[in-house]
C-alpha positions as CSV (number, residue, x, y, z in Angstrom):
1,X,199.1,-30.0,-112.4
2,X,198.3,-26.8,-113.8
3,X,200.3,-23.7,-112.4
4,X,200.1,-19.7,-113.5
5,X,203.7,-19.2,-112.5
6,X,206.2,-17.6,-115.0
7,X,209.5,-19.3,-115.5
8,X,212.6,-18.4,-117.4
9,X,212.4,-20.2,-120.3
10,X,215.7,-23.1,-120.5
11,X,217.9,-23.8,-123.1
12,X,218.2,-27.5,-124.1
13,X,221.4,-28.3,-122.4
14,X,219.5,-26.3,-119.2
15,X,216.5,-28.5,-119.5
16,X,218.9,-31.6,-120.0
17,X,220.2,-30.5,-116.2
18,X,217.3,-29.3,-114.8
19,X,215.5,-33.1,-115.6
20,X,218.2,-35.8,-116.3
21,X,219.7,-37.4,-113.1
22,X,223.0,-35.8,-112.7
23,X,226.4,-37.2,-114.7
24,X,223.5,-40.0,-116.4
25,X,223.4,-38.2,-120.0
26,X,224.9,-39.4,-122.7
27,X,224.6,-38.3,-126.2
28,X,223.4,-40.2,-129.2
29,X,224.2,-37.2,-131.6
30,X,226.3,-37.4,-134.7
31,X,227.8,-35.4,-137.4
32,X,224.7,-33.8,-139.0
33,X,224.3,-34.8,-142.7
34,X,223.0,-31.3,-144.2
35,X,220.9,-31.6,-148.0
36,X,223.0,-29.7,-150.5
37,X,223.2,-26.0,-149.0
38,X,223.1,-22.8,-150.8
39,X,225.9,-20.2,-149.7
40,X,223.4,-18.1,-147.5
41,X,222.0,-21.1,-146.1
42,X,224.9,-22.7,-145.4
43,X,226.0,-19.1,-143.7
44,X,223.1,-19.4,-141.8
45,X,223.8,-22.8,-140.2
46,X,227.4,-21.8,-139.5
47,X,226.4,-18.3,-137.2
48,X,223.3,-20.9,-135.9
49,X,225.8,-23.0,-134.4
50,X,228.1,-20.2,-133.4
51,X,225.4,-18.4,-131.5
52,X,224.2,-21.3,-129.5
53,X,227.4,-23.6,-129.2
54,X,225.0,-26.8,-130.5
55,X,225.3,-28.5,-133.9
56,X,221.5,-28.9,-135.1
57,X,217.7,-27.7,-133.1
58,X,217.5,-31.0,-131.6
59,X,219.9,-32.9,-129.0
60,X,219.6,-36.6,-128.3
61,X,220.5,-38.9,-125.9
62,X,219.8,-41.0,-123.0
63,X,219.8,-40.6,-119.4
64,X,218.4,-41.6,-116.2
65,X,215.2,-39.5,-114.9
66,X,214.6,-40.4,-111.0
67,X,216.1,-43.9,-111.7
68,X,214.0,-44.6,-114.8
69,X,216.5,-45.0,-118.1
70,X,214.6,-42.6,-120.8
71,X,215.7,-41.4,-124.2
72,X,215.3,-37.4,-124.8
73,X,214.7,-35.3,-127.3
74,X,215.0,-32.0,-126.6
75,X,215.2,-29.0,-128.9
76,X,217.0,-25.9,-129.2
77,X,215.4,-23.1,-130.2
78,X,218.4,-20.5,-130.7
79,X,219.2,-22.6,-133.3
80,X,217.5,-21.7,-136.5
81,X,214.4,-20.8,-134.1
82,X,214.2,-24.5,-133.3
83,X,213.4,-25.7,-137.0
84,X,212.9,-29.3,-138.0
85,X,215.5,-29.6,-141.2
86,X,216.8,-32.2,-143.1
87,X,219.5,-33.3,-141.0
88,X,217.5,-32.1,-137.5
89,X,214.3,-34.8,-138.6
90,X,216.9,-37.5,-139.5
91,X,218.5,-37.2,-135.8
92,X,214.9,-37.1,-134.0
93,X,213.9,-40.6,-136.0
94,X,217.4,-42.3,-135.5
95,X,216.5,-41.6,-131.8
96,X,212.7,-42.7,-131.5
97,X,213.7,-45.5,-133.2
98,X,216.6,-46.3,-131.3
99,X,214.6,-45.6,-128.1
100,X,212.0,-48.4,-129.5
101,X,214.5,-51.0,-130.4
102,X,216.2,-50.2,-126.7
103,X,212.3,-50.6,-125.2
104,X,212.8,-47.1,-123.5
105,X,210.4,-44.5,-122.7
106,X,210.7,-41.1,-124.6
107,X,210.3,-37.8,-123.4
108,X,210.3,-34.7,-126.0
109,X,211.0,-31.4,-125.4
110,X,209.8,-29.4,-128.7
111,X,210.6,-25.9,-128.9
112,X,210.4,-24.8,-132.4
113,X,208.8,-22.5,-135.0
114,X,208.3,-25.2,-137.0
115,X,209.4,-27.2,-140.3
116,X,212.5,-25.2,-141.9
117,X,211.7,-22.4,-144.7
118,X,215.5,-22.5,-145.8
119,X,214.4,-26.4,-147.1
120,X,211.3,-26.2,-148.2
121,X,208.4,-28.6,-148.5
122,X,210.6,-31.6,-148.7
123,X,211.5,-30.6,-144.6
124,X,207.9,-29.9,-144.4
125,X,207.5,-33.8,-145.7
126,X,209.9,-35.2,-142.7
127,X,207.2,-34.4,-140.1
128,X,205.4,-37.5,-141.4
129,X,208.4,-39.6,-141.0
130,X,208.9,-38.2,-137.8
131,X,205.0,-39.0,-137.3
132,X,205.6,-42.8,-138.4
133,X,208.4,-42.9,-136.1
134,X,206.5,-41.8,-133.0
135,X,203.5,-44.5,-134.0
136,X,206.1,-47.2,-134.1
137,X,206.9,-46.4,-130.3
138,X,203.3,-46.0,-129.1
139,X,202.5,-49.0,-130.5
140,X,205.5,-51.3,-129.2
141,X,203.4,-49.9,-125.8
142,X,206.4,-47.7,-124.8
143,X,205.4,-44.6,-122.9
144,X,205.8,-41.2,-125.5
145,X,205.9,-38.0,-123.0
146,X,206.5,-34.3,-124.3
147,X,206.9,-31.4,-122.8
148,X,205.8,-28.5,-124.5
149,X,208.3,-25.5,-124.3
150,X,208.0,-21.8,-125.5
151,X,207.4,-21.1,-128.3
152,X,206.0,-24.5,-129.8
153,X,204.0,-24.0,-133.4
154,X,204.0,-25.0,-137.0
155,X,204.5,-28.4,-138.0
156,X,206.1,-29.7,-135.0
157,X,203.5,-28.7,-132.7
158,X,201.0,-30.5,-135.4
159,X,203.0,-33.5,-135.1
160,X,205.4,-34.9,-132.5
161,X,204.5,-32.4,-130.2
162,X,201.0,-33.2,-129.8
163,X,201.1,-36.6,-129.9
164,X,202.3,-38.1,-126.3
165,X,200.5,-40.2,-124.2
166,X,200.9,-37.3,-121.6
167,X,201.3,-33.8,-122.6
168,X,202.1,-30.9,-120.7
169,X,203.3,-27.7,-121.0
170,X,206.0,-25.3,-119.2
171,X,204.3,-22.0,-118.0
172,X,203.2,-19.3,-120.4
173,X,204.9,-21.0,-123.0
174,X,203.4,-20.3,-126.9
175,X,201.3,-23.3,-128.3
176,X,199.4,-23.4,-131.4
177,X,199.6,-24.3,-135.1
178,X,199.6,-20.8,-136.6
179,X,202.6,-18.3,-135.5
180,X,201.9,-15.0,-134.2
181,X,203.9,-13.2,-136.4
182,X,202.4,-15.3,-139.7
183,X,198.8,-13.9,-138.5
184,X,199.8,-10.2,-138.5
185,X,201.6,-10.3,-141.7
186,X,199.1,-12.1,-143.6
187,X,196.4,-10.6,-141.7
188,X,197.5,-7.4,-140.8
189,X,196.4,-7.6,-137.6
190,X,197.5,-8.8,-134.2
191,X,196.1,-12.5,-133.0
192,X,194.2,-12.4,-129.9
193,X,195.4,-12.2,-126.8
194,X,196.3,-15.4,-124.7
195,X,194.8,-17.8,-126.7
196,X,197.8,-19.7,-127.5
197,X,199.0,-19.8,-124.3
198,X,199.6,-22.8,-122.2
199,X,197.3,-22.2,-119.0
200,X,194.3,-21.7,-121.9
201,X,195.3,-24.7,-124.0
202,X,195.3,-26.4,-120.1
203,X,191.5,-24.8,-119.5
204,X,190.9,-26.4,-122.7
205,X,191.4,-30.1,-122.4
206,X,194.3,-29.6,-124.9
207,X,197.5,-30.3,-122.5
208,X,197.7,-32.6,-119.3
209,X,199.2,-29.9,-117.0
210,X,201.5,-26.5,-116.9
211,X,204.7,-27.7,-114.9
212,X,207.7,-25.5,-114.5
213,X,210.6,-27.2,-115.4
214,X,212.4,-27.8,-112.2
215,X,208.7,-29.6,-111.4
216,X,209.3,-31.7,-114.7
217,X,211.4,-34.7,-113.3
218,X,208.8,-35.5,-110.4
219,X,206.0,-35.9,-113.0
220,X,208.0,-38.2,-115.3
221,X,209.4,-40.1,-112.4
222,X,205.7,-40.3,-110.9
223,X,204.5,-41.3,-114.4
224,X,207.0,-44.1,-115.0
225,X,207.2,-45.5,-111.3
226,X,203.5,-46.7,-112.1
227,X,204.5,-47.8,-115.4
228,X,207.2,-49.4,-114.1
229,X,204.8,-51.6,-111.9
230,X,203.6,-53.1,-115.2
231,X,207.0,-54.4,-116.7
232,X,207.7,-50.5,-117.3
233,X,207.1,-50.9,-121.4
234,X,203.4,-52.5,-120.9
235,X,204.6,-55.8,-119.9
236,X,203.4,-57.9,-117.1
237,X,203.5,-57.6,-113.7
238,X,205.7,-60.2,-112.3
239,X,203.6,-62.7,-110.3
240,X,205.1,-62.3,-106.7
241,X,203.8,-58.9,-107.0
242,X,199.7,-60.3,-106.6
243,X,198.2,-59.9,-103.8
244,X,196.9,-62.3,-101.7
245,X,192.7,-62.8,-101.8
246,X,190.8,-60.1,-99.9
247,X,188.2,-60.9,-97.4
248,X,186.2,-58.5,-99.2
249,X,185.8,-62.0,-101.6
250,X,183.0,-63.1,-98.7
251,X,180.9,-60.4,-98.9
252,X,176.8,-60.7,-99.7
253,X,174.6,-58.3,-101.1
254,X,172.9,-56.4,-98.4
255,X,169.8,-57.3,-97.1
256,X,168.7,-53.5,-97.2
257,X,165.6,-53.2,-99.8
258,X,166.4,-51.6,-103.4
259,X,165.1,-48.2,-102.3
260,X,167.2,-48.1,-99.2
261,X,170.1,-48.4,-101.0
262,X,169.1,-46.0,-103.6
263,X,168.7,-43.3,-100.7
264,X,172.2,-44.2,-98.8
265,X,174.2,-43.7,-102.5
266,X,172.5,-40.1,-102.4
267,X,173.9,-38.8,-99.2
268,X,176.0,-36.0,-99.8
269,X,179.1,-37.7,-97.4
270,X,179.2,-40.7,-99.7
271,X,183.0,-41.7,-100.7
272,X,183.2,-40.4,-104.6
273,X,186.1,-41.3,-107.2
274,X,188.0,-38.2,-105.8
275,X,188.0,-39.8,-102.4
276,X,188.9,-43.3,-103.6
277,X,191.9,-42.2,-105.4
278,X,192.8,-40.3,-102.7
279,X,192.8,-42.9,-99.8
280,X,192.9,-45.7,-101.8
281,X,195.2,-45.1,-104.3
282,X,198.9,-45.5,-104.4
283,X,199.4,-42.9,-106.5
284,X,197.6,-40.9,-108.9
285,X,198.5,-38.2,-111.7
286,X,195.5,-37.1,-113.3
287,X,195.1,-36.5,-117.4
288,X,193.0,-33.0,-118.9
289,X,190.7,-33.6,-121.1
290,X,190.2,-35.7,-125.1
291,X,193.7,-33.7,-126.2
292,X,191.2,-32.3,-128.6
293,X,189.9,-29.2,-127.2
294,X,187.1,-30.8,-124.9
295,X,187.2,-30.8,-121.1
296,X,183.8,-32.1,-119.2
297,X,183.9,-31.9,-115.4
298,X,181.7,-35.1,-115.7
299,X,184.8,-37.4,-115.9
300,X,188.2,-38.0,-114.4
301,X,190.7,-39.4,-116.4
302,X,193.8,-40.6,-114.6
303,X,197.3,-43.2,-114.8
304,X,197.1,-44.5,-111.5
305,X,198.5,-47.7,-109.0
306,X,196.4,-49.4,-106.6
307,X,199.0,-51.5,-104.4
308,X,201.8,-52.7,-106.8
309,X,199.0,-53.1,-110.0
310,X,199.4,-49.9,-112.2
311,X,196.0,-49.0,-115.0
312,X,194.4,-45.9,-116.5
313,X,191.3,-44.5,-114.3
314,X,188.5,-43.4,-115.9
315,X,185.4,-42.5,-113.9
316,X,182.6,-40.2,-113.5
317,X,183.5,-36.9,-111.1
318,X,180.4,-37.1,-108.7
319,X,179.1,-33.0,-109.0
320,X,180.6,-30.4,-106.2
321,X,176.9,-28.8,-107.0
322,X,173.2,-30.1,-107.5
323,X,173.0,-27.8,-110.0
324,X,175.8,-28.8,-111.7
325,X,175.0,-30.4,-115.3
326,X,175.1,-34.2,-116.1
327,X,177.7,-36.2,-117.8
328,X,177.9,-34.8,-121.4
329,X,178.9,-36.1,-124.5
330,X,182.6,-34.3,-124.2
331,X,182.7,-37.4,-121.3
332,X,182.5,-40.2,-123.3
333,X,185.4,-38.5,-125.9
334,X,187.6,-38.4,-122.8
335,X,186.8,-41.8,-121.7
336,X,187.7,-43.0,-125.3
337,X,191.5,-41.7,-124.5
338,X,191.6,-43.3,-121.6
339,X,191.0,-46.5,-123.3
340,X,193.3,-46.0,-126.5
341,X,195.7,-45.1,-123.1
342,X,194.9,-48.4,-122.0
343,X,195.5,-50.6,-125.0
344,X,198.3,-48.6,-126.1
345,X,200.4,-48.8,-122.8
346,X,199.0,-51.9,-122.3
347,X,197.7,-51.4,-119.2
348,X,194.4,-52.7,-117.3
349,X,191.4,-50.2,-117.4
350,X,189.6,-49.2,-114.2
351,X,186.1,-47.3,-114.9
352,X,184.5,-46.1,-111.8
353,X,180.4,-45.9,-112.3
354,X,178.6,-43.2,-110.3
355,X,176.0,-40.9,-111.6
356,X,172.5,-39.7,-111.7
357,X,172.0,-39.7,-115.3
358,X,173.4,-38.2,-118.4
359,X,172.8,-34.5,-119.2
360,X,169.4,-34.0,-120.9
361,X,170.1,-30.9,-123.0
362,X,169.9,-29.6,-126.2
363,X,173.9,-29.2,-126.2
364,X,174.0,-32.7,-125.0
365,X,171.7,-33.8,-127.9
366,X,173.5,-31.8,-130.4
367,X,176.8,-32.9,-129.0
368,X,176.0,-36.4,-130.2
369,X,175.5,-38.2,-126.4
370,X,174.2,-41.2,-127.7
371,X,176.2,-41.8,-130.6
372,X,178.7,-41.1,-127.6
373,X,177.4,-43.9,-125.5
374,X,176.9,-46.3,-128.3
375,X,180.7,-45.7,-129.1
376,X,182.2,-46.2,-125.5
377,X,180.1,-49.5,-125.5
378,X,181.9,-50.1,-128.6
379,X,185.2,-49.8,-127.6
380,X,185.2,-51.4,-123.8
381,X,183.3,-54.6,-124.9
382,X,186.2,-55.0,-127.6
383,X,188.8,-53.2,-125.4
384,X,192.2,-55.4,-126.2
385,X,193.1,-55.1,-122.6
386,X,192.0,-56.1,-119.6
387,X,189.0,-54.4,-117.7
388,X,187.8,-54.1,-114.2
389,X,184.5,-52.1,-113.8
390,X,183.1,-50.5,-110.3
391,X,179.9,-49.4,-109.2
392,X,180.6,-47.3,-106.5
393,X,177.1,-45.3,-106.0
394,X,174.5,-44.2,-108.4
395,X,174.4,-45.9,-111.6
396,X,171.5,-44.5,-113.9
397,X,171.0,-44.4,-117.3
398,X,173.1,-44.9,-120.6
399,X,176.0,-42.7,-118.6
400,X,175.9,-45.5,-116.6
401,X,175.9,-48.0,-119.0
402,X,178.5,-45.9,-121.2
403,X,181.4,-47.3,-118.5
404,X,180.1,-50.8,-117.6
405,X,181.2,-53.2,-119.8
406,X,184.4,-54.8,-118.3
407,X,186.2,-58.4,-117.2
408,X,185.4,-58.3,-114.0
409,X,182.7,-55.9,-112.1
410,X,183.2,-54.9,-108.4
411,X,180.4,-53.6,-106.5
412,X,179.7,-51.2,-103.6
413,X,176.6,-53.2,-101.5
414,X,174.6,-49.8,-101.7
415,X,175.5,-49.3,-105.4
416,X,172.8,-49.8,-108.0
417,X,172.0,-50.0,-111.7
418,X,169.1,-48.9,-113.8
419,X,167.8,-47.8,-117.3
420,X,166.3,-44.5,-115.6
421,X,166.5,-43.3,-112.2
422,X,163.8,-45.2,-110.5
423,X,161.4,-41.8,-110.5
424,X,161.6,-41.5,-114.1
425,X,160.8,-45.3,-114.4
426,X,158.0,-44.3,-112.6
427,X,157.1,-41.5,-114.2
428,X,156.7,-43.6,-117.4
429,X,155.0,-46.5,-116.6
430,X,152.6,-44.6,-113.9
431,X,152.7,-40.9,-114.7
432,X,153.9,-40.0,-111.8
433,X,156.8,-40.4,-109.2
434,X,155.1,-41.6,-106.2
435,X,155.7,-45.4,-107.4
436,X,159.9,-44.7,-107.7
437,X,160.4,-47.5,-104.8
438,X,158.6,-50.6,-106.2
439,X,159.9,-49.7,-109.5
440,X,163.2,-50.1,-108.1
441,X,162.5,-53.4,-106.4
442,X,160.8,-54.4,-109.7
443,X,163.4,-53.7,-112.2
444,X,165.6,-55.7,-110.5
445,X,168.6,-52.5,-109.9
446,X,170.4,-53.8,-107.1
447,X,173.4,-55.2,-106.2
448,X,171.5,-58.5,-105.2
449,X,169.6,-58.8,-108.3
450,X,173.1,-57.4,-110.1
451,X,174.8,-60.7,-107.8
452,X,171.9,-63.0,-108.8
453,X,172.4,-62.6,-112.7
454,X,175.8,-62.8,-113.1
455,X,177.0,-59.2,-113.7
456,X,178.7,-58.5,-110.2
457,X,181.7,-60.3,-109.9
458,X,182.9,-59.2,-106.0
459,X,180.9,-57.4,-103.4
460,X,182.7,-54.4,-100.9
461,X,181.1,-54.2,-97.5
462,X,179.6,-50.8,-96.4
463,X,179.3,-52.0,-92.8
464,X,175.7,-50.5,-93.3
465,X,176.4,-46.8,-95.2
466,X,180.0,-45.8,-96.7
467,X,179.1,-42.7,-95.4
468,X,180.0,-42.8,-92.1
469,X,183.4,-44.4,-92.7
470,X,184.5,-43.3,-95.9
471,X,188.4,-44.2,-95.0
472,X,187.9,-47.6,-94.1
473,X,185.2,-48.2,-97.3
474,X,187.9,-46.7,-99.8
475,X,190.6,-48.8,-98.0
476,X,188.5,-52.2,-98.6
477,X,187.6,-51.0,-101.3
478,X,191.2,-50.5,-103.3
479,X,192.2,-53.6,-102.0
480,X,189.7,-55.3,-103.9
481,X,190.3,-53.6,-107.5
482,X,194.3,-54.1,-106.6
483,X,193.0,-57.7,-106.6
484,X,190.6,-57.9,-109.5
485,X,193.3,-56.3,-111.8
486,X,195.6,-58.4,-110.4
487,X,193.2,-61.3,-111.3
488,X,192.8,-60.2,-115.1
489,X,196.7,-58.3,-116.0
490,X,197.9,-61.4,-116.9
491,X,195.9,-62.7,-119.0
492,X,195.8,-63.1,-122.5
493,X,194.0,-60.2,-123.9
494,X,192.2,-62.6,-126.8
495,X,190.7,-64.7,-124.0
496,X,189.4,-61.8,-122.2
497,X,188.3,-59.8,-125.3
498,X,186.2,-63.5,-125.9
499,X,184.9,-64.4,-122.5
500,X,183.4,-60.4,-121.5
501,X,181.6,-60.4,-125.1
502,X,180.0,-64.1,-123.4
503,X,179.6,-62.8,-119.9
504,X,177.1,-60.1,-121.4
505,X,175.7,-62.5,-124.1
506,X,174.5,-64.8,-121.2
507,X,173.8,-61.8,-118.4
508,X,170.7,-63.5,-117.0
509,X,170.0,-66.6,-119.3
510,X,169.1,-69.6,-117.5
């Protein structure tokens, strides 16, 4: 998603165009209700509206974006440089609201200096309502989109536009809480170069993607087409859309000792999470980072669709390197917004296991990683939504652990599950490595033993090692989570919240 391309920077009413489906629009503006005005100000507001034809910084409305009914907010920054007002905060809640009484998606597009000098701290007050507004939304599990536009700061980029469920950014634009032009004056100096700027907050973790503008209609059409699979405002999929059982439903645990199976999840060739998504997926936009400044290339976080069932992805990005570092803490914080995603949208959760371990550093240690671990545990055994869990390779440690915990568990038949990799297991108990394959056997870390005590749920064949047909393993293998989260979306979410916390209670009890 992210792009270093410069674009001319639109006007509202050009954004309107550039992303609404033509002739769809229509307003849901009205007279603005200005606070009592001083002559200068309300001089100001007259040669505002003069100089960019508009009545107020924001414009309202509803229109169609590929076929998907949306409300907009867009502002207009040659008004008053964009700032949120009295009468401009009052328009931008009377539309969330409406938006959340109509069940639509929203999709903001700030540009603004922020909250309105000429008012005062009482307009500096109306971000909250416009904060409150927003919450109601999300939590009626109606998608909140915003697209950040140049220049975005102040209060309104520390409210509404930070807080969508995807956030992105058009090219170059000017992002941040503090202005430039605040910093020099009070600092006398300039602020650092390109800090600010939407390709670093992307490099950051802090936005989803840069997309120019004429790019901005795809993505929400992308975005709400899998939505859409799910009732479009969180709701259920309607039941002629499940899919009919998989033969993948037959499948045993290999026969292949645990140590054979440990070496084919190794080879370099194995199908990862990348590959999965892209063969098996229907589609697939990927998310950047926790939103707050963290981006680990341990994890990917995506909203994708396998089949006609729509969830959030979160997984663990198998390493391009060997050298590359473990999962770190920053992980984890990522993987916890993909499952507020999840319960907010009210979506299913798919986490995709696959790693050799956590990182063992002191940053890792520092960061917090097990505090980390303990926390995503947390969350997915009380996740309110429903959860499908995969092992699709290696699976050691707590950064295993960290994304097991689910309603249903699908397994890879050369996928495993252990406390340590089995050479560290051996490295404990006999001081040295040589022992790594009957500790495997012992501790009980395959799919067979996993079968045996309950945890795997649904077996994918490998016909022998994924490796050497990585299309056809990723094909069987999407057909069976399109099945499992077909098996738990509809479902009520107090049942399932009750009968994963017994699955793991009883893992193994006779």
């Amino acid at each position: 998603m992210a792009t270093a391309e410069k674009v001319r920077h639109l006007k509202a009413a050009e954004l309107l165009d550039a992303v609404v489906d033509p002739g769809s629009f229509v307003s849901w503006d009205t007279e603005p209700r200005q606070p009592e005005l001083s002559d200068e100000y309300a001089g100001d507001l007259e040669r505002a509206r003069e100089r960019s034809g508009v009545d107020e910084s924001v414009l309202t409305g509803a229109g169609l974006i590929r076929g998907h009914r949306v409300a907009l907010i867009v502002s207009e920054f040659s008004f008053l440089a964009g700032s949120i007002g009295h009468a401009a905060a009052q328009r931008i809640v009377a539309a969330v609201e409406r938006a959340t009484a109509e069940g639509l998606p929203l999709l903001a597009g700030p540009a603004s200096g922020g909250t309105r000098m000429q008012e005062g701290t009482l307009a500096f007050l109306s971000m909250v309502k416009i904060t409150g507004a927003v919450r109601a939304h999300r939590q009626a599990g109606l998608p909140y989109l915003v697209y950040l536009r140049h220049p975005t700061t102040g209060g309104v980029m520390a409210s509404w536009g930070s807080l969508g469920h995807i956030n992105v950014a058009e090219p170059g634009a000017l992002l941040g809480f503090l202005g430039p032009r605040v910093y020099e004056a009070l600092y006398g100096q300039a602020f650092p170069d390109n800090v600010q700027v939407a390709e670093n907050l992307f490099g950051k973790g802090l936005i989803d993607g840069v997309v120019e503008p004429g790019h901005l209609a795809d993505l929400v059409g992308r975005a709400l087409d899998i939505l859409a699979a799910n009732g479009g405002a969180g709701g259920a999929a309607p039941p002629s859309s499940r899919p009919a059982p998989p033969q993948t439903l037959d499948v045993r645990p290999s026969t292949a000792d645990a140590w054979t199976s440990i070496e084919i999840s190794r080879r370099q060739r194995r199908p990862d999470l990348r590959l999965l998504l892209k063969i098996g997926a229907t589609d697939a936009l990927p998310l950047n980072g926790t939103g707050q400044g963290e981006k680990d290339p341990g994890l990917l976080l995506a909203l994708a669709r396998f089949g006609s069932q729509p969830c959030i992805v979160l997984g663990h990005a198998r390493p391009l390197r060997k050298d590359a570092a473990g999962m770190g803490p920053g992980s984890l914080r990522e993987a916890r917004r993909g499952m507020k995603l999840a319960e907010e949208l009210r979506l299913p959760l798919l986490t995709v296991i696959d790693t050799a371990g956590a990182a063992l550093s002191q940053e890792a240690e520092e960061g917090g990683l097990a505090g980390e671990i303990a926390r995503s545990l947390y969350e997915l055994i009380g996740l309110e939504s429903p959860s499908v869990s995969v092992l699709l390779g290696q699976g050691a440690g707590g950064g295993a652990l960290a994304l097991l915990p689910a309603d249903r568990t699908i397994a890879a038949q050369h996928s495993w599950l252990s406390p340590l990799p089995p050479e560290g297991a051996s490295a404990i108990v006999h001081r040295t490595t040589a022992f790594a394959p009957a500790m495997a056997e012992a501790q009980g870390v395959d799919v067979a033993a996993l079968y045996a005590c309950g945890l795997v749920d649904h077996i994918v064949d490998e016909c022998g090692d994924a490796s050497l047909d990585p299309r056809g393993f990723c094909t069987r293998m999407a057909t069976a989570i399109e099945y499992e989260l077909a098996s738990v979306a509809n479902v009520p979410v107090a049942g399932l919240v009750a009968a994963r916390a017994r699955k793991f209670a009883t893992l193994g009890v006779r």
